[in-house]
C-alpha positions as CSV (number, residue, x, y, z in Angstrom):
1,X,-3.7,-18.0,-4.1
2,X,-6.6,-15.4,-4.6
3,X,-7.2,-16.3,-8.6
4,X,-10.0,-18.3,-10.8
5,X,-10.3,-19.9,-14.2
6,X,-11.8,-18.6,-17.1
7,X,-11.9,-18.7,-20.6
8,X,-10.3,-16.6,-22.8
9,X,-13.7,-15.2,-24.7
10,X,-15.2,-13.8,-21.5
11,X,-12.3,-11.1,-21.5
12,X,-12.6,-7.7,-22.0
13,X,-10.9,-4.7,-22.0
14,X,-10.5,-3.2,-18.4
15,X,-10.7,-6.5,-16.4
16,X,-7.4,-8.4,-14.7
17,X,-5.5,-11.4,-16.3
18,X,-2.7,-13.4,-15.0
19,X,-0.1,-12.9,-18.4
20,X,3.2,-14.7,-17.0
21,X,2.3,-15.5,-13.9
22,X,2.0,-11.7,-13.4
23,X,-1.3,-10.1,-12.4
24,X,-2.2,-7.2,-15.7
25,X,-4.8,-5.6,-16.9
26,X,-6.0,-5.9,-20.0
27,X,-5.9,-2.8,-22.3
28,X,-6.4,-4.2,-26.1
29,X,-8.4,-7.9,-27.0
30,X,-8.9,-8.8,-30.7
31,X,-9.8,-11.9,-32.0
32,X,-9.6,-13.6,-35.3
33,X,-12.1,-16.0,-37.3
34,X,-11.3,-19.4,-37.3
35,X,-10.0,-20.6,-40.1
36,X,-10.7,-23.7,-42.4
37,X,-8.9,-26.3,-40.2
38,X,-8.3,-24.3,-36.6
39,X,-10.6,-22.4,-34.0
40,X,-10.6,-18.8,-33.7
41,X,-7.6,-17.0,-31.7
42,X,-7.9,-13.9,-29.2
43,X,-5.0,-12.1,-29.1
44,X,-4.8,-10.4,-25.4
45,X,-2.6,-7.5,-24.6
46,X,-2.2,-5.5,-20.9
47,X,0.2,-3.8,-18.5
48,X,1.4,-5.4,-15.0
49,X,-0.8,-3.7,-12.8
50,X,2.1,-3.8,-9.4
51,X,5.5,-3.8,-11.7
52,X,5.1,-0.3,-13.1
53,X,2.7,-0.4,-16.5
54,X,5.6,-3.9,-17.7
55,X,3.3,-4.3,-21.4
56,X,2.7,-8.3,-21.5
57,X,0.4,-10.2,-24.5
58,X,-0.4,-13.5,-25.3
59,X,-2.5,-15.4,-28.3
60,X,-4.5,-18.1,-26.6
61,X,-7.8,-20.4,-28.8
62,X,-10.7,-18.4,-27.2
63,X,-11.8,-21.6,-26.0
64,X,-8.5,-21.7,-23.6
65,X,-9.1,-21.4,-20.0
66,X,-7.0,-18.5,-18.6
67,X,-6.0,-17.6,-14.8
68,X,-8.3,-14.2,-13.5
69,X,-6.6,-12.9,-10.1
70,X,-8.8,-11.5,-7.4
71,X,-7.3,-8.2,-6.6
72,X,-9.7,-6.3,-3.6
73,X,-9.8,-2.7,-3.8
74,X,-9.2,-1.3,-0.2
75,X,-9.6,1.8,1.8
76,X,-6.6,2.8,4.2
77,X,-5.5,5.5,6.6
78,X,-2.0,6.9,6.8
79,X,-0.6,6.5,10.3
80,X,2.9,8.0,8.8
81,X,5.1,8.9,6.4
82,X,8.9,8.7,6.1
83,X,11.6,9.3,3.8
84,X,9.4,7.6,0.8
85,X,7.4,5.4,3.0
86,X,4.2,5.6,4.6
87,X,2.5,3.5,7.3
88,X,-0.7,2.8,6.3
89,X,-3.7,1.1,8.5
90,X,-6.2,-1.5,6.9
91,X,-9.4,0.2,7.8
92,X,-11.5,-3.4,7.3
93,X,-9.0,-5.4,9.5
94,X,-7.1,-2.3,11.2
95,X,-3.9,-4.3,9.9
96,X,-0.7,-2.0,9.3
97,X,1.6,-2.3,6.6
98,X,4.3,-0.4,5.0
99,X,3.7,1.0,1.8
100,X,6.1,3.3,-0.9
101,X,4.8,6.9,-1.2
102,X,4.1,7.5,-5.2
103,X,6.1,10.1,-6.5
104,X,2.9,12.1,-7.8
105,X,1.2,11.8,-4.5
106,X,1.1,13.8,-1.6
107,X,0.3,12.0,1.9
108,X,0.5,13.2,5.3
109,X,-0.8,11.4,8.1
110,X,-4.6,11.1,9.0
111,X,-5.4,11.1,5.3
112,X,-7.4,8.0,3.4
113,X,-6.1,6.5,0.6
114,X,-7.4,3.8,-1.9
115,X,-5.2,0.7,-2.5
116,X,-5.4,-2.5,-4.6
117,X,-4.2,-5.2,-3.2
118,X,-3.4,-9.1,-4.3
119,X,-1.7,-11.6,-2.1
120,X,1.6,-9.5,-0.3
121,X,1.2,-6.6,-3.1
122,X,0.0,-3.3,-2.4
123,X,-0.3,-0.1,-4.7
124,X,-2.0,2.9,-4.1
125,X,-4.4,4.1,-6.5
């Protein structure tokens, strides 16, 4: 698995966090003072960044450690497209994959496209 370990405090708005086992990205992080008997808290929210936007947050003592995926942004050519698909060749490793055509873009082949990728998921950005 492509991930590390960090702690909660080095988040910030913008970067990736695994929130249930899901890789998201984080788009609000408070925190609160620690209190008379406790540590302070970080409250962490974001959006699945392969399920469609899914909101996910979690409350963690900024001194928890916290899963980071690695997700690689890409560069990829169409070789295709069909019915809602699209081929689409790996230009780093020349490995092709099959990828769903977004409904607001418009692909035909020959054209480069950006993609993020982590582990077997793929979505074009």
């Amino acid at each position: 698995m492509a991930r590390e370990q960090t702690e909660v405090r080095e988040l910030q708005e913008g970067n990736y966090v695994m929130i249930n086992d899901t890789p998201s990205v984080i788009t609000a992080y408070s925190t609160s003072k620690p209190g008379k008997h406790g540590s302070a808290k970080a409250r962490v929210e974001g959006q699945g960044v392969f399920d469609g936007g899914q909101k996910r947050n979690f409350t963690n003592p900024v001194d928890a450690k916290v899963w980071v995926p690695i997700i690689t942004r890409k560069q990829g050519q169409v070789v295709s497209t069909s019915s809602g698909e699209m081929q689409v060749m790996d230009l780093e490793t020349y490995e092709t994959f099959t990828m769903r055509v977004p409904d607001d873009l418009d692909v035909s082949a020959d054209d480069e496209i950006e993609f993020l990728e982590y582990e077997d998921q793929r979505k074009v950005v």
